[in-house]
C-alpha positions as CSV (number, residue, x, y, z in Angstrom):
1,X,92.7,91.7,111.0
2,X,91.8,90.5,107.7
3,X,87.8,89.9,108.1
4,X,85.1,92.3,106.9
5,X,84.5,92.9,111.1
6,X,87.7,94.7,111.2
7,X,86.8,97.2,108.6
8,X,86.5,100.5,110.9
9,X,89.6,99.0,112.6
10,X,91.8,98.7,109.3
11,X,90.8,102.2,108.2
12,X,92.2,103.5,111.9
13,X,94.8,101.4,112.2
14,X,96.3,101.2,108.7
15,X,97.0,105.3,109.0
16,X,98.8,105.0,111.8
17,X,101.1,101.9,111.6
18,X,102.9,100.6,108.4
19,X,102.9,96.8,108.2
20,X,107.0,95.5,108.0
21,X,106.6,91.6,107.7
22,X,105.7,88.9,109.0
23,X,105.1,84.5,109.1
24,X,102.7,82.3,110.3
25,X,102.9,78.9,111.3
26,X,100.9,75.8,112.5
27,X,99.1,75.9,115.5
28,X,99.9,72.7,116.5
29,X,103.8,73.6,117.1
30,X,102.2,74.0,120.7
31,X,100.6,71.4,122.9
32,X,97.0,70.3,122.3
33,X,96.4,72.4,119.8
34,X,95.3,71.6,116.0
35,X,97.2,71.8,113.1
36,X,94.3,73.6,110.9
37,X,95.1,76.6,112.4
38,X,97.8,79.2,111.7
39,X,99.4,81.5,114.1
40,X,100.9,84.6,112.9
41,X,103.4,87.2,114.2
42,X,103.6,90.7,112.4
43,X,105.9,93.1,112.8
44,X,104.8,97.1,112.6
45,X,106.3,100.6,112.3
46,X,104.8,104.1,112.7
47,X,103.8,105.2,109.6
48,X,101.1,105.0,106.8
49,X,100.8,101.7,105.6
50,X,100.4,102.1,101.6
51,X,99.0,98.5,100.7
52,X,96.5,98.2,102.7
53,X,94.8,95.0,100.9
54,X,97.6,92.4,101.2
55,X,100.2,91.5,103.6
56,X,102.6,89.0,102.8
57,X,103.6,86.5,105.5
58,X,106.1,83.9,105.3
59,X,104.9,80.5,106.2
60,X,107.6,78.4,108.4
61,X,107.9,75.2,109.8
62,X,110.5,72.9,112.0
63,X,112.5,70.8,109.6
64,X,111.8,67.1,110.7
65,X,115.4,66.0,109.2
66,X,116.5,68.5,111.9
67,X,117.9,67.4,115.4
68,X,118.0,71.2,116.3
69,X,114.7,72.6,115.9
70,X,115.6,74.8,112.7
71,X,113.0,76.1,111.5
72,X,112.7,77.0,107.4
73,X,110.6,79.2,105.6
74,X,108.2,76.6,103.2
75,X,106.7,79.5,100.8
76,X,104.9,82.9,101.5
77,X,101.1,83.4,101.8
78,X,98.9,86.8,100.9
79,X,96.9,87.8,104.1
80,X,94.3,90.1,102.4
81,X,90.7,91.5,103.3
82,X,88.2,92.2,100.5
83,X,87.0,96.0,101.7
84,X,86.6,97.0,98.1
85,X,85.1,93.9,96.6
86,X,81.6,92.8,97.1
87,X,81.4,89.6,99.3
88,X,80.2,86.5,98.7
89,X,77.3,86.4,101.2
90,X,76.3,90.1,99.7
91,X,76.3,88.6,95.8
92,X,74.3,85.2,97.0
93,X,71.5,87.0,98.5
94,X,71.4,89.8,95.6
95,X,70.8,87.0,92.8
96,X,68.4,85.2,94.9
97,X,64.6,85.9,93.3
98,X,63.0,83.5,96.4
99,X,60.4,81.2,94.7
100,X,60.7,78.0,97.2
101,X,62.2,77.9,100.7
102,X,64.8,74.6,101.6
103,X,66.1,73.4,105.0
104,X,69.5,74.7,106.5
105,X,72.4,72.6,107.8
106,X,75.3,72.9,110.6
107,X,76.9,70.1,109.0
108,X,76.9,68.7,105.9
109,X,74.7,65.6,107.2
110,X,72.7,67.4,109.9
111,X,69.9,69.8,109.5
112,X,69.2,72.3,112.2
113,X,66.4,74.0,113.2
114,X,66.3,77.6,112.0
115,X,64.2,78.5,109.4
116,X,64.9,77.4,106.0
117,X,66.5,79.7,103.2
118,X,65.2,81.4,100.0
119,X,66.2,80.2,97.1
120,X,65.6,80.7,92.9
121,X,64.3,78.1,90.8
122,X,67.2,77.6,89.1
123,X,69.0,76.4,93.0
124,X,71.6,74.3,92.2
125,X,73.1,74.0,95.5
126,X,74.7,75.4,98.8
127,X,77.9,76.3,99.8
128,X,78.8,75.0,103.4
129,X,82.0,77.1,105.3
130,X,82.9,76.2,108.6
131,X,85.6,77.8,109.0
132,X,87.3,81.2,108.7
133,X,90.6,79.2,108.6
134,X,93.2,81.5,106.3
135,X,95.5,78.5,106.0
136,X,92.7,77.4,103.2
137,X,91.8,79.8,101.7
138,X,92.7,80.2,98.1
């Protein structure tokens, strides 16, 4: 909901359906299933949505000291999506002036195969994300 795919989506959606609230917890609270994950439930009413940038969610948890599953909220965390801001893949390839082309990795050990990048001569380094994961996100 949040990505830069969901654009067209958002603009649809958001004018028809107001968001309410919401939380999101770990992903491994089911079986099998890894903890760097989030899952979220959000609740929606007809309506215009007004912010349509951020949605708060409240992150919750079981309490471990607990013998009866109660579950407590641990803090809140700002779902957002970046329609009006320039992304980062968008300003990394607008300050490139390509002078030498390096090799591309799908891990941070391991190069791949594809045809190297374009970078300046002042390249410093590369950024590596392997995940979409909003749980760390800043």
């Amino acid at each position: 909901m949040t990505g830069s795919s969901y654009n067209k989506f958002r603009e649809y959606f958001l004018n028809d359906f107001e968001y309410v609230n919401g939380f999101q917890f770990q992903a491994s609270h089911f079986a099998d299933v890894s903890s760097n994950w989030g899952i979220g439930f959000t609740i929606w009413k007809s309506g215009i949505c007004i912010d349509k940038e951020n949605f708060e969610l409240d992150i919750c948890d079981v309490n471990k000291n607990s013998y009866t599953g109660e579950i407590e909220n641990k803090g809140q965390k700002c779902l957002y999506n970046a329609d009006n801001e320039e992304t980062c893949s968008t300003w990394i390839k607008s300050n490139i002036k390509g002078t030498f082309i390096v090799p591309t990795f799908s891990s941070g050990i391991k190069m791949n195969n594809k045809e190297g990048i374009k970078v300046s001569k002042d390249y410093l380094g590369t950024i590596m994300l392997t995940t979409n994961n909003v749980d760390t996100n800043a």
